[in-house]
ChimeraX commands (.cxc) that place a marker at each C-alpha (Angstrom):
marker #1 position -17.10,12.24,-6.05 radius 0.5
marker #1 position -14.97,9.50,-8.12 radius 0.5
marker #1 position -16.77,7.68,-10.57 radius 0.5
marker #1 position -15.22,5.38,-13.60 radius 0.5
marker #1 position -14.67,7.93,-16.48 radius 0.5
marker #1 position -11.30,6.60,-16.61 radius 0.5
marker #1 position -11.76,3.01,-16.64 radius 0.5
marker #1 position -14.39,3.16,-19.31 radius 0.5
marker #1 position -11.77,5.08,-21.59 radius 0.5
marker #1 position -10.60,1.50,-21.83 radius 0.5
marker #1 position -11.72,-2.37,-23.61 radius 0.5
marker #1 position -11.62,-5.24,-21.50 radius 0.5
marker #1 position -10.44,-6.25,-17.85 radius 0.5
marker #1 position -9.64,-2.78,-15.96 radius 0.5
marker #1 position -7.33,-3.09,-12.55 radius 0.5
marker #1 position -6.39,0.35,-10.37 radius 0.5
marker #1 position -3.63,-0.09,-8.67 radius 0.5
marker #1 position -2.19,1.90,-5.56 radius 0.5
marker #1 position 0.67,1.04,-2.85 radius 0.5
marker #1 position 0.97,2.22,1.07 radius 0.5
marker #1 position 3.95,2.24,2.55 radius 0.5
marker #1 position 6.89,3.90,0.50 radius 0.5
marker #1 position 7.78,6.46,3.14 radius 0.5
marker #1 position 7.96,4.80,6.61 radius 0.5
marker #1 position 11.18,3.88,8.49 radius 0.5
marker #1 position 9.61,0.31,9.02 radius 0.5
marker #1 position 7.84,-2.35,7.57 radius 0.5
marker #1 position 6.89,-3.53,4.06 radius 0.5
marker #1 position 5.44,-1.67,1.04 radius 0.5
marker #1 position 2.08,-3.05,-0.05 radius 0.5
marker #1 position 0.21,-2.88,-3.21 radius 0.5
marker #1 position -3.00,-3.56,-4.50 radius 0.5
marker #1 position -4.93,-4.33,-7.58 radius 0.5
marker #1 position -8.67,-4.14,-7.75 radius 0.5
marker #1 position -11.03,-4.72,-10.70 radius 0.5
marker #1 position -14.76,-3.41,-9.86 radius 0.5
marker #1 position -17.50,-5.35,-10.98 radius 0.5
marker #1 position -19.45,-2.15,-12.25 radius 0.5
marker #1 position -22.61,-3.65,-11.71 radius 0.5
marker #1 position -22.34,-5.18,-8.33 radius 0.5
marker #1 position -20.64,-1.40,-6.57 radius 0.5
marker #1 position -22.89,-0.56,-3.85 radius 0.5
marker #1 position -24.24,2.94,-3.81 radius 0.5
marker #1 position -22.56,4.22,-1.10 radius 0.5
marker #1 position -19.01,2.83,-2.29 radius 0.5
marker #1 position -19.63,4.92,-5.85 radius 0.5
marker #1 position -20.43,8.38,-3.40 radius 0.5
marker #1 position -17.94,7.98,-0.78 radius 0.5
marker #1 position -15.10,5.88,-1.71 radius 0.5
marker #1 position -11.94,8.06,-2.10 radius 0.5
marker #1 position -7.93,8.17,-1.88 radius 0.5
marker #1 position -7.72,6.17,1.60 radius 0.5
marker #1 position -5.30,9.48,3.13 radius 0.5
marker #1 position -8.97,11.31,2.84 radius 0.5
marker #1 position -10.70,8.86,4.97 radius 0.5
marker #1 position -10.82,7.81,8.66 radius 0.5
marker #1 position -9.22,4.44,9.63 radius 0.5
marker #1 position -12.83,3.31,10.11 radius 0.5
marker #1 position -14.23,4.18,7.11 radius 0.5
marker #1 position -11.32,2.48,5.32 radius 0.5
marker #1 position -12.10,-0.80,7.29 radius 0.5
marker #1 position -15.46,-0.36,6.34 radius 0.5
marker #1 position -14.97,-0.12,2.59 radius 0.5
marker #1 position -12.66,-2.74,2.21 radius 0.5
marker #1 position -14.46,-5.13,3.70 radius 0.5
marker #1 position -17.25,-3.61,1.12 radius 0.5
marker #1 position -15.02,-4.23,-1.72 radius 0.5
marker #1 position -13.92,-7.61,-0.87 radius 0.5
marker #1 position -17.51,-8.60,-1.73 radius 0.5
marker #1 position -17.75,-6.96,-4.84 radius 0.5
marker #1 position -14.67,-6.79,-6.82 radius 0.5
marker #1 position -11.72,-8.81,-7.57 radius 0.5
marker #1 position -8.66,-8.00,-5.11 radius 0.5
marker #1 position -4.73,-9.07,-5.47 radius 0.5
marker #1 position -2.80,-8.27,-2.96 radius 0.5
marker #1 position 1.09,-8.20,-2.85 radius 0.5
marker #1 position 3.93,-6.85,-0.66 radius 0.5
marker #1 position 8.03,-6.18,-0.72 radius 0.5
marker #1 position 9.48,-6.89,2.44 radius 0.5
marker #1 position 12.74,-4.50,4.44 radius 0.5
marker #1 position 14.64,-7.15,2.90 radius 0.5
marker #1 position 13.78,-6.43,-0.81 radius 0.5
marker #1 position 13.75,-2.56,-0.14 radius 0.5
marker #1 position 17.09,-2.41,0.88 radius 0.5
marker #1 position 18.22,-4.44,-1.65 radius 0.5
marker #1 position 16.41,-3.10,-4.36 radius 0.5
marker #1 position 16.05,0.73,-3.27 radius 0.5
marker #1 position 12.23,1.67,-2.99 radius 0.5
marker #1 position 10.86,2.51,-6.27 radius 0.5
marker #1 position 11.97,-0.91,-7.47 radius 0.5
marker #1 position 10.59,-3.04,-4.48 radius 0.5
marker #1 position 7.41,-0.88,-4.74 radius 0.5
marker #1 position 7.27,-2.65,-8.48 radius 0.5
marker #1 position 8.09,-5.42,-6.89 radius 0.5
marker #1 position 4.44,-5.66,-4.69 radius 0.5
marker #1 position 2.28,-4.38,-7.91 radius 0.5
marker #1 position 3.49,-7.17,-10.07 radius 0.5
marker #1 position 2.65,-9.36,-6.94 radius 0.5
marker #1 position -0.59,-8.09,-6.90 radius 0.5
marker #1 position -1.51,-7.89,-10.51 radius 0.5
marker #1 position -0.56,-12.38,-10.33 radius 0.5
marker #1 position -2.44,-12.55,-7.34 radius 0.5
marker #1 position -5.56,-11.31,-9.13 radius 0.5
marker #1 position -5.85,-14.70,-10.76 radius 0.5
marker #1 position -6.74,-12.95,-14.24 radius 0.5
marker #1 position -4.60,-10.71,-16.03 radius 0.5
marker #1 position -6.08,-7.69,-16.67 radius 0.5
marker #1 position -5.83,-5.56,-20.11 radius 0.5
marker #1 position -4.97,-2.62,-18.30 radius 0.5
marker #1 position -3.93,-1.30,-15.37 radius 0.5
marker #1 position -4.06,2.18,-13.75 radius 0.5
marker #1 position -1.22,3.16,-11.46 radius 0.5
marker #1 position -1.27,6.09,-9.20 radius 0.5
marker #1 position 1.90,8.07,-9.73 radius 0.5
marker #1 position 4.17,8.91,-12.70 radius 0.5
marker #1 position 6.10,6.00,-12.85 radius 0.5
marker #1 position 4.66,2.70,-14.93 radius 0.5
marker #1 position 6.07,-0.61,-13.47 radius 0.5
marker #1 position 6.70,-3.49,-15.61 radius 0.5
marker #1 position 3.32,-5.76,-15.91 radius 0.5
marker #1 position 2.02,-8.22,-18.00 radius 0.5
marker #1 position -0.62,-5.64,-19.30 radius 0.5
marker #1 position -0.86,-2.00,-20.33 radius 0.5
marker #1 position 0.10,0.49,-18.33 radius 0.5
marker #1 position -1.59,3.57,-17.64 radius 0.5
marker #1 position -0.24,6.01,-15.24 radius 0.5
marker #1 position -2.49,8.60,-13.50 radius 0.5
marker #1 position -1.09,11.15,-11.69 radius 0.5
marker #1 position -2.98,11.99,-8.41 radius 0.5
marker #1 position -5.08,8.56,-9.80 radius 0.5
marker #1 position -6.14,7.58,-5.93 radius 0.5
marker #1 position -8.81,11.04,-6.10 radius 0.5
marker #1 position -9.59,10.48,-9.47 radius 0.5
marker #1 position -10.32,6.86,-10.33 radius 0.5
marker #1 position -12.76,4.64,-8.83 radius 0.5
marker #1 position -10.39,1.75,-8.85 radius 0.5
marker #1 position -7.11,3.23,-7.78 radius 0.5
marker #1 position -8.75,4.70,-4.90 radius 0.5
marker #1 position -9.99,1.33,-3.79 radius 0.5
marker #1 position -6.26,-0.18,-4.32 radius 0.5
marker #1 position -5.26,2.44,-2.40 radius 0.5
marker #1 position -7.64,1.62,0.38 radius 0.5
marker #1 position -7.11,-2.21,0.30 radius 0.5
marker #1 position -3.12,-1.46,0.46 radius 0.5
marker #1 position -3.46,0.72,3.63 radius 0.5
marker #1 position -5.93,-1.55,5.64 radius 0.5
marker #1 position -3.47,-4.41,4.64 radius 0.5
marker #1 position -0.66,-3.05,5.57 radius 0.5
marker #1 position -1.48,-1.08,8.40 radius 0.5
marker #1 position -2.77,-4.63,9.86 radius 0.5
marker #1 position 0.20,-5.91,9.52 radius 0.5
marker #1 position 2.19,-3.32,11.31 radius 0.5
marker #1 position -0.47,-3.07,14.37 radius 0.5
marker #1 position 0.56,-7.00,14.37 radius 0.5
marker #1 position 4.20,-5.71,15.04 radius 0.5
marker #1 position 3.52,-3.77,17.45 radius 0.5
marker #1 position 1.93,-6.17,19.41 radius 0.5
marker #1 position 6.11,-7.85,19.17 radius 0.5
marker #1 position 8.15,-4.97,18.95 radius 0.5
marker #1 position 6.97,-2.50,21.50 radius 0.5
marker #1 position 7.94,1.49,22.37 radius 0.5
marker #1 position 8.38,1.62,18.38 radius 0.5
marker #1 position 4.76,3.40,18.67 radius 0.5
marker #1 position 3.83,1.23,15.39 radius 0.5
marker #1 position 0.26,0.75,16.64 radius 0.5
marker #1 position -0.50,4.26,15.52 radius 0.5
marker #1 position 2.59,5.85,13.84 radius 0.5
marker #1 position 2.86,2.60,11.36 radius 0.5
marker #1 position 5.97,3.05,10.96 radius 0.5
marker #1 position 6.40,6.05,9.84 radius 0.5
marker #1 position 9.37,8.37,11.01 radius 0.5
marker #1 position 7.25,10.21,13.50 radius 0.5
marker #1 position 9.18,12.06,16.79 radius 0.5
marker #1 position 7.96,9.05,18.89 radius 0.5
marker #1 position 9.12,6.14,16.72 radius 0.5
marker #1 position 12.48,8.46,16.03 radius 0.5
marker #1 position 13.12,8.64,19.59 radius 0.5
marker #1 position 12.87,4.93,20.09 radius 0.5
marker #1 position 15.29,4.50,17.13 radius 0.5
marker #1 position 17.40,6.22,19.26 radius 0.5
marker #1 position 17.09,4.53,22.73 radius 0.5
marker #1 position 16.43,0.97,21.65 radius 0.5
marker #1 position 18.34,0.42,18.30 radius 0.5
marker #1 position 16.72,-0.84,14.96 radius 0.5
marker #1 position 14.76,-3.79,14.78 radius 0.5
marker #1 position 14.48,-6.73,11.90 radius 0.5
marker #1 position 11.79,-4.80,10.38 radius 0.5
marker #1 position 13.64,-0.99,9.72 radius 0.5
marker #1 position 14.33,-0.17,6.29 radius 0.5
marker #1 position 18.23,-0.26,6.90 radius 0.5
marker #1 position 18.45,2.11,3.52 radius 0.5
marker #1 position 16.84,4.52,4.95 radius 0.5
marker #1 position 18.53,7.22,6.38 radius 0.5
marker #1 position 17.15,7.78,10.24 radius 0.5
marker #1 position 17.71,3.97,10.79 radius 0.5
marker #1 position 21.65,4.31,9.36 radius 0.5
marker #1 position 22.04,6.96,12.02 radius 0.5
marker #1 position 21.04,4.93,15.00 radius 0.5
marker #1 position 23.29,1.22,13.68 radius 0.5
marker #1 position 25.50,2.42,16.25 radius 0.5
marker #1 position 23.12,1.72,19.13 radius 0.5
marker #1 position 21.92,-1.53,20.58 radius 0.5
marker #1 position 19.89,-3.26,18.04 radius 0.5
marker #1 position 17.36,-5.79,18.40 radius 0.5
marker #1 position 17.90,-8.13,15.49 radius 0.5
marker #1 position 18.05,-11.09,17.97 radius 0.5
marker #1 position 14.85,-10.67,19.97 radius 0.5
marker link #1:1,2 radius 0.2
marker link #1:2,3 radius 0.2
marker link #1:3,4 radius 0.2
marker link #1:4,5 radius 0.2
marker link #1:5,6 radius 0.2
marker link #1:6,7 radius 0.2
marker link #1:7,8 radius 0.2
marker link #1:8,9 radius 0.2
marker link #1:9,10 radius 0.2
marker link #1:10,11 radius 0.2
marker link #1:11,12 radius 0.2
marker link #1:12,13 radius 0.2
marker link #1:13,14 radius 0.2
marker link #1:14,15 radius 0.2
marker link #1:15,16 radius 0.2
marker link #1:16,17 radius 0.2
marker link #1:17,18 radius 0.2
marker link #1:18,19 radius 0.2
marker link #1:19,20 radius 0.2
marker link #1:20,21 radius 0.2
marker link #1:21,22 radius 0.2
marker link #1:22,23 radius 0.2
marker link #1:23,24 radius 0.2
marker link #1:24,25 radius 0.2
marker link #1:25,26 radius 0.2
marker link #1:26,27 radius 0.2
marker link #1:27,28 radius 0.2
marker link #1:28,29 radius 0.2
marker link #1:29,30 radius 0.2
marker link #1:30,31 radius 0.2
marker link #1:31,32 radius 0.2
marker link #1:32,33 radius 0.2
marker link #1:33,34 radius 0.2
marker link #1:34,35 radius 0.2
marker link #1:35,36 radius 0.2
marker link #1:36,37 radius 0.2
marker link #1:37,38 radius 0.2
marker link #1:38,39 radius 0.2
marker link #1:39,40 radius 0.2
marker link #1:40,41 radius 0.2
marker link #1:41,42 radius 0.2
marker link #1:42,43 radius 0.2
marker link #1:43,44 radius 0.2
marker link #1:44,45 radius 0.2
marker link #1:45,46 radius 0.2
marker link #1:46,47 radius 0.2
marker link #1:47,48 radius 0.2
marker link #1:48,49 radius 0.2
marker link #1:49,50 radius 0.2
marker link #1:50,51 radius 0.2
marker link #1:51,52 radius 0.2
marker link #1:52,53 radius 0.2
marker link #1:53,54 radius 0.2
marker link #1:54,55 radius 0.2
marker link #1:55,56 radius 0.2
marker link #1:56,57 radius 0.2
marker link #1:57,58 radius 0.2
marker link #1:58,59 radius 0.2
marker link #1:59,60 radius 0.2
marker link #1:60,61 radius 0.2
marker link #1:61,62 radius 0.2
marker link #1:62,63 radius 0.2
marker link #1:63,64 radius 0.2
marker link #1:64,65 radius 0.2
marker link #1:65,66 radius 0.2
marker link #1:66,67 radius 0.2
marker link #1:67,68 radius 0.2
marker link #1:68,69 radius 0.2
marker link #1:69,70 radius 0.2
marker link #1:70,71 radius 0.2
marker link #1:71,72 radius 0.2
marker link #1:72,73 radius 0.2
marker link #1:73,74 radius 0.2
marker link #1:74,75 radius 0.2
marker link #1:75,76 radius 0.2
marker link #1:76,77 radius 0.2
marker link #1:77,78 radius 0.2
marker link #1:78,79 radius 0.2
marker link #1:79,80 radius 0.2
marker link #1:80,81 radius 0.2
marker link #1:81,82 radius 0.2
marker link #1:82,83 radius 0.2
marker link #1:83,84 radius 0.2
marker link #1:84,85 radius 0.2
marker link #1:85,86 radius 0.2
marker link #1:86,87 radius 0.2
marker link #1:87,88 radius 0.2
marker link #1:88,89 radius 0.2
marker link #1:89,90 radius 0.2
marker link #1:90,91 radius 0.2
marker link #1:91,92 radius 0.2
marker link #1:92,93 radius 0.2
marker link #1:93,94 radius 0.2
marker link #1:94,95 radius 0.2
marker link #1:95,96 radius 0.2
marker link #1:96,97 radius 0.2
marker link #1:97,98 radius 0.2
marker link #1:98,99 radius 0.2
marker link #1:99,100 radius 0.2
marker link #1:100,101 radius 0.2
marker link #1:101,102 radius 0.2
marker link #1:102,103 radius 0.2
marker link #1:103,104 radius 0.2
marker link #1:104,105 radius 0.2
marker link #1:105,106 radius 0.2
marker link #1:106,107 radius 0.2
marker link #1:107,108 radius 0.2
marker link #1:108,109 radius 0.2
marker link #1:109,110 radius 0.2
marker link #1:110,111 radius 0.2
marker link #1:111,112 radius 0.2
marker link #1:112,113 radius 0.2
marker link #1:113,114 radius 0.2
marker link #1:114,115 radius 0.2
marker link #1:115,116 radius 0.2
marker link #1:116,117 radius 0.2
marker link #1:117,118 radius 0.2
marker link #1:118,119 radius 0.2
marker link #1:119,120 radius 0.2
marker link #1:120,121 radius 0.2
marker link #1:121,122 radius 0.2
marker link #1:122,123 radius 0.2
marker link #1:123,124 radius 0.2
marker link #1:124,125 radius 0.2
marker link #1:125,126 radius 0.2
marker link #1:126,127 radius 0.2
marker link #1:127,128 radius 0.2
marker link #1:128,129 radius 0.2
marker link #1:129,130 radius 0.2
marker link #1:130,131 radius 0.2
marker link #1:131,132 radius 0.2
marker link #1:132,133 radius 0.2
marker link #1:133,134 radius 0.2
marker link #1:134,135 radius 0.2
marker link #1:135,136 radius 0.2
marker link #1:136,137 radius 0.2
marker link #1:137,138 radius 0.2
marker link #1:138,139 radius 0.2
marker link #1:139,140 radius 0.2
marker link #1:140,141 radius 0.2
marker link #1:141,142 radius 0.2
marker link #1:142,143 radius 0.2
marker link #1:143,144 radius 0.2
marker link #1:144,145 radius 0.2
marker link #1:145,146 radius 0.2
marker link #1:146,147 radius 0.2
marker link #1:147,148 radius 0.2
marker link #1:148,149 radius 0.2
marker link #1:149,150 radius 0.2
marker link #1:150,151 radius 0.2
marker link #1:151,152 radius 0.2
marker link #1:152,153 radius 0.2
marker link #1:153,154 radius 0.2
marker link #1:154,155 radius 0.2
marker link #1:155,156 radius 0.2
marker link #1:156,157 radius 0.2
marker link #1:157,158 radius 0.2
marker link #1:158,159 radius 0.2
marker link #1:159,160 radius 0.2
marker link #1:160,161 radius 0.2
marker link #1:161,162 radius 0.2
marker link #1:162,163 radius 0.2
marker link #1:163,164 radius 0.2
marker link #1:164,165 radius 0.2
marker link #1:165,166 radius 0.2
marker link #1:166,167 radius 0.2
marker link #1:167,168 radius 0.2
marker link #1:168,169 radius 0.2
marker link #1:169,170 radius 0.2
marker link #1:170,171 radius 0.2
marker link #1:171,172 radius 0.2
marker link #1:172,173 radius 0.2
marker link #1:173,174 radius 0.2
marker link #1:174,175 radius 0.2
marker link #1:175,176 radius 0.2
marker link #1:176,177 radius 0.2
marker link #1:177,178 radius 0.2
marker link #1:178,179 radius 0.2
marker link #1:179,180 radius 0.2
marker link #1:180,181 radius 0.2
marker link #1:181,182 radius 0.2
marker link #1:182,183 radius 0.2
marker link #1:183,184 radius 0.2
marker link #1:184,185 radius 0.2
marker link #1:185,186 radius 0.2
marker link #1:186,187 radius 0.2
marker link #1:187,188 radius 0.2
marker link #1:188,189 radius 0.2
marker link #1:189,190 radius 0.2
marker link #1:190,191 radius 0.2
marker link #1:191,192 radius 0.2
marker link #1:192,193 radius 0.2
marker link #1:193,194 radius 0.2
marker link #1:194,195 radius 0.2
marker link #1:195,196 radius 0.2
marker link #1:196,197 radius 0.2
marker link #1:197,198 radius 0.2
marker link #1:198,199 radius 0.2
marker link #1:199,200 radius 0.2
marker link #1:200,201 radius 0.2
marker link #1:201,202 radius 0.2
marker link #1:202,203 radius 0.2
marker link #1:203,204 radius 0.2
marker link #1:204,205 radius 0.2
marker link #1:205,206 radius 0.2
marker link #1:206,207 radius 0.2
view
């Protein structure tokens, strides 16, 4: 069970913040930044809440929609665009300083999951396997992958045989396949290897 050892190690305004979406072929990379109102965390988020890989897509759903009405949420994103421009590490930077502004406070610290601190208007913790250790990095990480994977079920519903509706965009055998036979779309990560491979096929940057 997670609980807020960590955050309490710290004065002031505490954010966790988490990303989804570093590794897939397609899509954006999302970030989130959360700050728990301690007092106002329902029981069952403080027993069950977790890194959002350990939970169903359901009980992700569920939770954010908890947290939206009890903690303070920024949400921010890097699109294809930035990520091939940038390389991935930096765009990923690019969404938590998104999300940290869209908080509408700046915090006094701020716990990122990983190794790697991005450049914020606060302190900067980092907290290596931090989504199944702190309270608030695991619900950044939760609000990142319901947010994101809602945005690639909306693709889907544009750009179909992708399999995006359940792979996400993710280099599965399915979506690789469909690289293959329809071409890249607006929304692969051009950087990324698998897509390079296929830029010789049809693409379908006009549809």
């Amino acid at each position: 069970m997670l609980d807020l050892s960590i955050e309490m190690r710290f004065n002031g305004l505490v954010c966790g913040i988490d990303e989804a979406g570093r590794g897939p072929l397609a899509g954006p990379v999302v970030a989130a930044a959360v700050i728990l109102e301690r007092r106002r965390l329902p029981r069952r988020l403080r027993d069950e809440l977790d890194d959002s890989k350990k939970l169903s897509a359901e009980a992700r759903a569920e939770f954010a929609a908890m947290l939206r009405r009890c903690a303070r949420i920024g949400i921010g994103a890097a699109s294809v665009g930035e990520i091939d421009r940038r390389n991935i590490l930096q765009a990923t930077f690019v969404a938590m300083r998104r999300a940290v502004a869209a908080l509408g406070v700046t915090p006094e610290i701020a716990l990122v999951d990983g190794d790697r601190a991005p450049p914020l208007p606060c302190n900067v913790h980092t907290v290596i396997g931090g989504d199944g250790l702190s309270l608030s990095i695991a619900a950044a990480s939760v609000i990142a992958k319901v947010t994101r994977d809602r945005i690639m079920h909306r693709l889907a519903q544009r750009y179909g045989g992708y399999g995006w509706q359940t792979n996400v965009g993710y280099g599965t055998a399915e979506h690789q396949a469909a690289l293959r036979v329809l071409g890249p779309t607006p929304h692969h990560r051009r950087s990324f290897a698998p897509v390079q491979l296929t830029l010789g096929f049809d693409s379908r940057e006009s549809a």
